[in-house]
C-alpha positions in Angstrom: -6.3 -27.4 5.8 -7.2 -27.2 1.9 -10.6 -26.0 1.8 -12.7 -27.5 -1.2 -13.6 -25.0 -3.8 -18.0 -24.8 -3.9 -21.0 -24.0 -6.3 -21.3 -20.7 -4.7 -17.3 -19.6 -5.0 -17.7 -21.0 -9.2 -21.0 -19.1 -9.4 -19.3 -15.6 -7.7 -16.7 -16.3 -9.6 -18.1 -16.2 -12.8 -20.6 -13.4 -11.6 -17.5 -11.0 -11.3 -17.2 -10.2 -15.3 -21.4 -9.3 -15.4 -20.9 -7.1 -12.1 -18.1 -5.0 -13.3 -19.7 -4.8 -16.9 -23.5 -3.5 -14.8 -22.1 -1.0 -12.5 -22.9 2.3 -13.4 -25.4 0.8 -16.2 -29.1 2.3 -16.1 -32.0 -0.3 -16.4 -35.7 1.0 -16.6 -37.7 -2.0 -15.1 -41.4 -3.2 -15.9 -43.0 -4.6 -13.1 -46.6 -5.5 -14.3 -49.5 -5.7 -11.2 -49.5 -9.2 -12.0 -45.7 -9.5 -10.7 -46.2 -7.5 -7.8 -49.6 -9.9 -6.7 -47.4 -13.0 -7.2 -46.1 -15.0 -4.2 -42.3 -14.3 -5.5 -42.2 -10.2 -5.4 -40.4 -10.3 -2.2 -37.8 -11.9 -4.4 -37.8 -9.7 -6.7 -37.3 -6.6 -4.7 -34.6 -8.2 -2.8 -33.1 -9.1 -6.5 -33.0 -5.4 -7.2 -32.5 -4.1 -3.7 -29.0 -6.7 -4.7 -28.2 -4.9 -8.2 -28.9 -1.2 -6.2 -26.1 -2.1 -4.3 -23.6 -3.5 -6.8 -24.0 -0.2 -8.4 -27.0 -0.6 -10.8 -29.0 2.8 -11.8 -33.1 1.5 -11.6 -36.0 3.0 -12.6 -38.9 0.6 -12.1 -42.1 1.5 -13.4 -44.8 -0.7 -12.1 -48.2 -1.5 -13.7 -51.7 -2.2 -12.2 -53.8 -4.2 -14.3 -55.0 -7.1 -12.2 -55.2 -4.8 -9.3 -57.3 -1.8 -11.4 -59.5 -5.2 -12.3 -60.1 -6.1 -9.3 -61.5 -2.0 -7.5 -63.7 -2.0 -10.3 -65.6 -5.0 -10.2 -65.5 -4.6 -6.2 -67.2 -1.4 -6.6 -69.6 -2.9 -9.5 -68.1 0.0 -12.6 -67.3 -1.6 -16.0 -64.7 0.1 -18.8 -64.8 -0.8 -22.6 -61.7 -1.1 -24.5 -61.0 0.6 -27.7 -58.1 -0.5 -29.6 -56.7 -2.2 -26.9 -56.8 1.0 -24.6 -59.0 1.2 -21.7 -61.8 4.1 -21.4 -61.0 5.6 -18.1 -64.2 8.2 -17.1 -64.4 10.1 -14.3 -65.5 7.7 -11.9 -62.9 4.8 -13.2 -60.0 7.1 -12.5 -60.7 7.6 -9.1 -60.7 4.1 -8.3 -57.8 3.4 -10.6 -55.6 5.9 -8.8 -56.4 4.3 -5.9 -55.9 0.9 -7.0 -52.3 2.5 -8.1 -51.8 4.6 -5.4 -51.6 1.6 -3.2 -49.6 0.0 -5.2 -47.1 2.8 -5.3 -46.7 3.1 -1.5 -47.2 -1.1 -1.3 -43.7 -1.2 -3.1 -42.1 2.2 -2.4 -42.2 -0.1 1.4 -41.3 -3.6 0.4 -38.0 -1.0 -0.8 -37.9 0.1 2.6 -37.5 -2.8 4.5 -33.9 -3.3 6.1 -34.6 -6.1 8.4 -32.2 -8.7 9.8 -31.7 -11.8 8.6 -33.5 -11.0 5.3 -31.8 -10.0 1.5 -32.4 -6.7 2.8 -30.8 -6.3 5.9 -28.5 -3.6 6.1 -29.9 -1.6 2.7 -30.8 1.7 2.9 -32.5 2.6 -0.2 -34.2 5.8 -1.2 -37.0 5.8 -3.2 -37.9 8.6 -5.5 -41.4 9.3 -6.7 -42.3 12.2 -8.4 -44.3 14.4 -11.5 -41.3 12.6 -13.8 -43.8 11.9 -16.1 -46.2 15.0 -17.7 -49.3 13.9 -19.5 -52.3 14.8 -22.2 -55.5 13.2 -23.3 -55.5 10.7 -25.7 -58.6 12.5 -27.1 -61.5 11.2 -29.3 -60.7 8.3 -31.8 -63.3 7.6 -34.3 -65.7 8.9 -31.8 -65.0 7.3 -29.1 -63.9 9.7 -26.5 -61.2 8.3 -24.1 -62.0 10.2 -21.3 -59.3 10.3 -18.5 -56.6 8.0 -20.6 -53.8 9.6 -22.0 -50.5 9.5 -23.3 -47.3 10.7 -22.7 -46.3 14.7 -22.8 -42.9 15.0 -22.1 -40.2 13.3 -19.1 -38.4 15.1 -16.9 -35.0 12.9 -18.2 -32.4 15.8 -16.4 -34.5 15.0 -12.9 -34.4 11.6 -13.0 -30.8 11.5 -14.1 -30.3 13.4 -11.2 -32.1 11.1 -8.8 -30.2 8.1 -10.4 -27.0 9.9 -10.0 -27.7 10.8 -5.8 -28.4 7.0 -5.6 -31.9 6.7 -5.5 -34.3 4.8 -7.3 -37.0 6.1 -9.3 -40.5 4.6 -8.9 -42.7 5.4 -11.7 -46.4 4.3 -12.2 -49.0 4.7 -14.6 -50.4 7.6 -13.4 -49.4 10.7 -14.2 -50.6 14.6 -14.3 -50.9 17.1 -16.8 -50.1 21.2 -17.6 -53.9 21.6 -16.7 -53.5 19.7 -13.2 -55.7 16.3 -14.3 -54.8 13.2 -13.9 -54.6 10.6 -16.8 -54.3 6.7 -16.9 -51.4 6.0 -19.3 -50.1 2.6 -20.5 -47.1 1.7 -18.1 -45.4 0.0 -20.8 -45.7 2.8 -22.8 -43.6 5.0 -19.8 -41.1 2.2 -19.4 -40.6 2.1 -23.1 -39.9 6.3 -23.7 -38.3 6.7 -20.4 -35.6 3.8 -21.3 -35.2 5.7 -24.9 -34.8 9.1 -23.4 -32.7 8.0 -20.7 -30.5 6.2 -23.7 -30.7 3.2 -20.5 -28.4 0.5 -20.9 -31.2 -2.3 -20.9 -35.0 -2.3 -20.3 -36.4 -5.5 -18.3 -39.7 -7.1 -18.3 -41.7 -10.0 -16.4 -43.5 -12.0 -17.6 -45.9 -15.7 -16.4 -43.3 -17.7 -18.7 -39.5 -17.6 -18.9 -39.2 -15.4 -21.3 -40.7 -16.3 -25.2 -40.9 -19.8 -25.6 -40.8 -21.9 -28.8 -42.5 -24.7 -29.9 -40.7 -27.3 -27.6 -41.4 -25.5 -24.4 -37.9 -23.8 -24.4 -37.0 -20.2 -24.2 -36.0 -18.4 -27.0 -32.4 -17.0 -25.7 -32.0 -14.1 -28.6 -34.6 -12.7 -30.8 -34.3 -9.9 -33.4 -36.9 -7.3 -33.6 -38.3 -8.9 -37.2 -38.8 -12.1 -35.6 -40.4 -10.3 -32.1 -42.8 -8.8 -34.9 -43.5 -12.2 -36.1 -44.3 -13.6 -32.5 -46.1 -10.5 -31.4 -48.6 -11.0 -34.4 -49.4 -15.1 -33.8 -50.1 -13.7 -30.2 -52.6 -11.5 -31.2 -54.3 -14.0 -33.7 -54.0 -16.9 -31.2 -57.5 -16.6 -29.3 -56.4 -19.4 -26.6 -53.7 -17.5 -25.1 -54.4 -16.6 -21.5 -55.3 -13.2 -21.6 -53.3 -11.9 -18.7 -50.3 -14.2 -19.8 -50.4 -13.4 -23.5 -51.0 -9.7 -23.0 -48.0 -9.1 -20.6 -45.8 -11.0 -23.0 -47.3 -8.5 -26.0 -46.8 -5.7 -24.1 -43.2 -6.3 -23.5 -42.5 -7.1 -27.3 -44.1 -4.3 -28.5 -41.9 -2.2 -25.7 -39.0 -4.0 -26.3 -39.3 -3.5 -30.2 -39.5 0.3 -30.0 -36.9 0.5 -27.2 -34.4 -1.4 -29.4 -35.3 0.3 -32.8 -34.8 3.7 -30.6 -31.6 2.5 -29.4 -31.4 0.5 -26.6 -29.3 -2.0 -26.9 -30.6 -4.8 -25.1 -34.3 -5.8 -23.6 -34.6 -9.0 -21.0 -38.1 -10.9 -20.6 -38.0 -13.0 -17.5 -40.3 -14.8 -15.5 -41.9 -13.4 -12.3 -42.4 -16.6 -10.9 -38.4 -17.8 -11.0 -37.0 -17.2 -8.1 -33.5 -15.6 -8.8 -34.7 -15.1 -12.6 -33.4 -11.8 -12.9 -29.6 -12.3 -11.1 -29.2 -15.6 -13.3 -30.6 -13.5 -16.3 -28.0 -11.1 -16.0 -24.9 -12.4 -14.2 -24.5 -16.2 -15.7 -23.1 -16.8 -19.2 -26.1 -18.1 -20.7 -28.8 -16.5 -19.3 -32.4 -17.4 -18.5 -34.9 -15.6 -20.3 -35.1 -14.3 -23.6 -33.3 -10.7 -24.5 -33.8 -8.5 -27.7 -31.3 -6.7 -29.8 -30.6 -5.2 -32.9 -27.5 -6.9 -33.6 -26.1 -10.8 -32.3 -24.6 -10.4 -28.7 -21.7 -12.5 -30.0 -20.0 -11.0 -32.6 -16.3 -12.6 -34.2 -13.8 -9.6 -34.9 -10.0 -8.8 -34.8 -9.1 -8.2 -30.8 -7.5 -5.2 -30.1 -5.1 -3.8 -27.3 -8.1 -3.6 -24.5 -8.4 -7.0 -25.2 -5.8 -8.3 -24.0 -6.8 -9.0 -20.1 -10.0 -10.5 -21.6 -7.9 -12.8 -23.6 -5.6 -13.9 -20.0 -8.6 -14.6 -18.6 -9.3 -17.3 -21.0 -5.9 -18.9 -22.3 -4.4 -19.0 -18.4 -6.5 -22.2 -17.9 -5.4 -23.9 -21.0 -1.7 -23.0 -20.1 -1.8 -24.5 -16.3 -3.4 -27.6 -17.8 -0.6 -28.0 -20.3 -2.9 -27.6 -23.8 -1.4 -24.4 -25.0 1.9 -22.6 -24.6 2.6 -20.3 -22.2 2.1 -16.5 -23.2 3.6 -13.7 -21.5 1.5 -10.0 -21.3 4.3 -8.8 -22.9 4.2 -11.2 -25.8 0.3 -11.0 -26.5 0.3 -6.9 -26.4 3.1 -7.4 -29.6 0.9 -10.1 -31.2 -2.4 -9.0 -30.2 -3.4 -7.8 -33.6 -2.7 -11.6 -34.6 -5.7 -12.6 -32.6 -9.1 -13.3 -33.9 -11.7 -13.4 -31.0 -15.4 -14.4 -30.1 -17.4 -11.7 -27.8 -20.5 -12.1 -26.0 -21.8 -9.0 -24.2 -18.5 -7.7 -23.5 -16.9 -10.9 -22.3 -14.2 -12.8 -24.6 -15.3 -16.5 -24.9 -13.3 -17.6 -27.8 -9.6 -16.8 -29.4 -7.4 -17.8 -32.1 -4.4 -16.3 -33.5 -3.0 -16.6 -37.2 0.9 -16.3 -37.6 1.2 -15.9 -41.6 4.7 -17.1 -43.3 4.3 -15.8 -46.9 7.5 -16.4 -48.7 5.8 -20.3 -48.1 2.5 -18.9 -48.5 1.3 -21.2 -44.7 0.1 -19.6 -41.9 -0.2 -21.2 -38.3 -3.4 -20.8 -36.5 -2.2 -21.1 -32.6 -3.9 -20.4 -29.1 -7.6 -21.8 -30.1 -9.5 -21.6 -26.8 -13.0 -21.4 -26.0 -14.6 -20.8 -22.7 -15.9 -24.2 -20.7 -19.4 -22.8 -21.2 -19.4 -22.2 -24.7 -17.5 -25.5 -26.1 -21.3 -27.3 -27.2 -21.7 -25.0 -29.9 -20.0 -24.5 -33.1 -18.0 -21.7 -31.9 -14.2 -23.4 -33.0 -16.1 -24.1 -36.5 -16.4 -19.8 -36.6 -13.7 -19.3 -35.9 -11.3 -21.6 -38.5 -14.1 -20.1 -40.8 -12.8 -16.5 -39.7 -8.9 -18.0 -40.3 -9.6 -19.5 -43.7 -11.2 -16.0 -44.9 -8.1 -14.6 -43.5 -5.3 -16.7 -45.3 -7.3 -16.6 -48.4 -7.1 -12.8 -48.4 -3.5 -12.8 -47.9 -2.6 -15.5 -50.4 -2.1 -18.2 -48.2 -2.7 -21.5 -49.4 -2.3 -23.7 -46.1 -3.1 -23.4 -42.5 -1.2 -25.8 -39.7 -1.8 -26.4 -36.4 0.4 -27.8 -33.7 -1.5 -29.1 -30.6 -1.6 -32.1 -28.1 -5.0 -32.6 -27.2 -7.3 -31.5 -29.8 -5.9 -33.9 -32.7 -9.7 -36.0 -33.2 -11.2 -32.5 -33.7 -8.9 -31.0 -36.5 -9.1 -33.8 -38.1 -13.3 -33.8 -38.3 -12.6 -30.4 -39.9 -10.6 -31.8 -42.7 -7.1 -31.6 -42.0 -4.0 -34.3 -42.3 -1.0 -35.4 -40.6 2.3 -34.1 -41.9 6.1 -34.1 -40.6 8.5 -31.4 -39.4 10.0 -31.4 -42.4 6.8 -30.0 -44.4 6.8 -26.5 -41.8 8.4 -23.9 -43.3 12.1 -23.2 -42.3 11.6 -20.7 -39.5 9.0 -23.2 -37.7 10.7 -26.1 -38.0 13.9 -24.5 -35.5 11.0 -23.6 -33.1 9.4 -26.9 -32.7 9.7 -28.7 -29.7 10.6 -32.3 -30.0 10.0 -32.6 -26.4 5.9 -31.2 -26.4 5.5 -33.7 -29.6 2.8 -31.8 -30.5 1.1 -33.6 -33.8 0.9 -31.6 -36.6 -1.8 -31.0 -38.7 -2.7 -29.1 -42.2 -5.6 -27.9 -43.9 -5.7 -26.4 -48.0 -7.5 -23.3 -47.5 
């Protein structure tokens, strides 16, 4: 009995290429107080008690805002701001290492939990808190004296390599000691931000009210560039209507997220802590759910190389089985590979073409277009004839041809005509099938 393929075997499936790509990857995690108070935090550790086990490195560094809020008006104590930072005296850092204290071990358990017929049944994670962190006084800034807040010292980066490396994770919050013994309040996304640098972590992952930045039509912003996280951070800053708590955990992250790419970390996730599942679809679907920062496009066109070549497979096989392109051996694609022109995206090939150049008739054939289901909406088969026109121009080719079967409507959008047999050069025309009829189609370069 043929059992019928289901959303959960096409969604594991495409899952595999993001959980081979993670494993082994480090990711420092913000978890903000206002996460951790929200209905969906069971999620959430469940999501990362999942990406533990698929072979993720975590540090999580968890915040306490709301909950610091909350001890100190209970107990009647009020702390200014200066400059954004909070003026933590003697009496406001007892209650606001209790506040985080709590909120340490409140987690450090919800990590702890194995029982059945939950996410986490059958985990056994070990959780890894320590004096990571090492701290100093922020001082006295234009006489204002900040008391018990501070900023960070130094990290321990060889201990918590080491933790990472035993399989532990590494829960850091925003309290941390100094060389004198004191304690100091420090900004939390200030530790997730230089322990992701130190670390040289692979990503750095924030939560956030929204999904991610959103745009003026209520969408998120998929990919921003630090200059343009700049721009965003500013109109949050100036825009007095924001919900505090919303709009400052969304500043906090840019500004983190700026730094930590500008230092070197390649990418930074914003997600929202009220999705359920926000994080897994963030980082194991094609497209994503939030909004991520980098330095550079995560899809980049360049020449495919050697290691390629499985990537490559993986997108042509389809095509082949269906009849739209010509079978290619391994064998055949490791002589030609250098031919190929392909489109990446976070490590994952989602578009190919090849260009086979005939000089002495000064054509080329551009062969073995594909692009990935998921990607066809966009303009990605526009970049890439772009890429093979730049190509043939450079090597004094004055024509590109196509043969195909079922994309004849789209070549010809893109300018090209009809023509015969007859008008291929010489060594194409004893290769052509007369029993594929492929249409053939040419473009002036």
């Amino acid at each position: 009995m043929k059992i019928r393929s289901t959303a959960l075997v096409k969604g594991f499936r495409q899952s595999a290429p993001y959980v081979n790509a993670h494993r082994g990857k480090t990711m420092v995690i913000m978890l903000g107080g206002e996460a951790v108070a929200d209905n969906n935090f069971t999620n959430i550790i469940s999501d990362l008690a999942l990406l533990h086990s698929l072979g993720v490195k975590i540090v999580l560094v968890h915040g306490a805002r709301p909950q610091i809020n909350q001890i100190l008006q209970a107990n009647a104590h009020t702390t200014p701001y200066h400059k954004g930072v909070r003026i933590t005296d003697e009496k406001a850092l007892q209650l606001v290492m209790q506040a985080a204290g709590q909120l340490q071990l409140s987690i450090t358990a919800r990590l702890s939990m194995s029982l059945n017929n939950t996410p986490m049944a059958g985990t056994q994670l070990n959780v890894v808190s320590g004096n990571f962190v090492i701290s100093q006084p922020l001082g006295i800034d234009d006489g204002i004296d900040y008391c018990h807040s501070g900023r960070i010292r130094r990290i321990d980066i060889e201990s918590i390599n080491r933790a990472l490396n035993q399989n532990s994770i590494v829960l850091l919050g925003p309290i941390a000691s100094s060389v004198t013994g004191d304690s100091f309040n420090l900004l939390s996304e200030e530790v997730a931000t230089q322990v992701a640098i130190k670390l040289k972590a692979d990503k750095l992952i924030g939560f956030c009210s929204e999904q991610g930045i959103i745009d003026e039509n209520g969408n998120a912003i998929a990919e921003l560039f630090p200059k343009e996280a700049e721009k965003i951070t500013q109109r949050l800053q100036n825009d007095r209507n924001q919900n505090d708590d919303n709009a400052s955990g969304t500043l906090r992250f840019l500004r983190a997220a700026t730094t930590a790419c500008r230092a070197g970390v390649p990418r930074s996730h914003l997600i929202s802590y009220k999705e359920d599942g926000a994080l897994i679809q963030e980082l194991f679907s094609f497209d994503g759910i939030g909004t991520q920062m980098v330095m550079a496009s995560a899809e980049q066109v360049r020449q495919a190389q050697i290691d390629d070549i499985g990537g490559i497979l993986d997108l042509i096989r389809p095509l082949e089985e269906q009849g739209v392109l010509v079978r290619r051996s391994r064998e055949q694609l490791e002589q030609e590979v250098h031919q190929f022109t392909i489109i990446e995206k976070d490590g994952l090939i989602i578009g190919c073409a090849a260009l086979y150049p005939y000089r002495e008739d000064r054509m080329a054939e551009m062969a073995c277009v594909a692009i990935h289901p998921e990607y066809r909406d966009g303009n990605r088969g526009l970049l890439l004839l772009k890429h093979m026109k730049h190509q043939s121009k450079s090597q004094g080719i004055d024509q590109i041809f196509v043969l195909t079967t079922h994309s004849l409507h789209w070549f010809r959008e893109q300018g090209f005509f009809e023509i015969g047999v007859e008008s291929l050069p010489m060594t194409k025309q004893s290769l052509y099938n007369y029993q594929r009829r492929s249409k053939i189609l040419a473009l002036q370069v």
